[in-house]
C-alpha positions in Angstrom: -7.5 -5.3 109.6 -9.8 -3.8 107.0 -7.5 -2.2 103.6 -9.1 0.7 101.6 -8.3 1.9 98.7 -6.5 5.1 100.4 -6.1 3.8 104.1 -5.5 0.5 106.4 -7.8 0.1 109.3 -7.1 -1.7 112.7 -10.9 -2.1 114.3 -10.9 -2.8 117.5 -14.1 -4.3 118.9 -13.3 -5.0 122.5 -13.0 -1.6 124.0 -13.0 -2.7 127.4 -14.9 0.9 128.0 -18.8 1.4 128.5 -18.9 4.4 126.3 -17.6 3.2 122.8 -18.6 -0.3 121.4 -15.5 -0.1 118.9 -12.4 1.9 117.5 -11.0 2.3 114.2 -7.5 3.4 113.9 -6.3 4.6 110.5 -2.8 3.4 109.8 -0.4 6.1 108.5 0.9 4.9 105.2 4.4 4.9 106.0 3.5 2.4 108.2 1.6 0.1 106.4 4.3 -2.7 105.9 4.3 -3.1 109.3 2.7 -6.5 110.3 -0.5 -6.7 111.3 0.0 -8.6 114.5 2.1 -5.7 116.0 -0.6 -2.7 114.8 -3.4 -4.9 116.4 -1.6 -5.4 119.7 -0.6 -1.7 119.6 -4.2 -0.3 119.1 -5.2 -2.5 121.9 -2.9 -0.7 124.3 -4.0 2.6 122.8 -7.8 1.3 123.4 -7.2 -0.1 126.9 -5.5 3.1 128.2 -9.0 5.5 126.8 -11.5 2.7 128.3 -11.5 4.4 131.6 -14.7 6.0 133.0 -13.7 10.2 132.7 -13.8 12.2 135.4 -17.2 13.7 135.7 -18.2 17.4 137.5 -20.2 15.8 139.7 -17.2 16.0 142.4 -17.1 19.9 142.0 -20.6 20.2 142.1 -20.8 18.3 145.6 -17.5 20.4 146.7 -20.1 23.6 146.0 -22.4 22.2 148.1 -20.3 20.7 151.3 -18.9 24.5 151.2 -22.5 26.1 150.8 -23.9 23.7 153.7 -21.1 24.8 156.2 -21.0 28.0 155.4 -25.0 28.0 156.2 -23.9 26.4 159.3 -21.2 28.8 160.6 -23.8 31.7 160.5 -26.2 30.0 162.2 -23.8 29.0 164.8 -22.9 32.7 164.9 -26.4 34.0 165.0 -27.4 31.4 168.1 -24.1 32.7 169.6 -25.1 36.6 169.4 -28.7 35.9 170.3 -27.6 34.0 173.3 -25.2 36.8 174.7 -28.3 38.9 175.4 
């Protein structure tokens, strides 16, 4: 735990998460007595839950595209169907 002047500091350097290489967490002063063992364990928690991967558009993108494609499908089905009746 790093102590300021104004603020503790609880740095957590094992994020567990590809996007951050650490987290600081600034105590509140009320709770500054608290022991240092129980902030460190609690930022870990609060890391471990924000290390996973978020959700990307890439999924709505490809849901654009599936719809696009059968869409493009279904009227050429139709078309080969009208041409056909001739």
């Amino acid at each position: 735990m790093i102590k300021g002047v104004n603020h503790q500091v609880v740095e957590v350097n094992d994020t567990q998460c590809p996007y951050f290489e650490r987290i600081l967490f600034f105590v509140n002063p009320e709770y500054a007595a608290v022991s240092e063992g129980k902030l460190r364990e609690r930022a870990g928690q609060i890391a471990a839950r924000a290390s996973g991967v978020p959700p990307t558009r890439v999924r709505r993108t490809h849901v654009k595209e599936i719809a696009l494609a059968l869409a493009a499908a279904a009227v050429g089905a139709l078309l080969t169907v009208l041409l056909t009746l001739r």
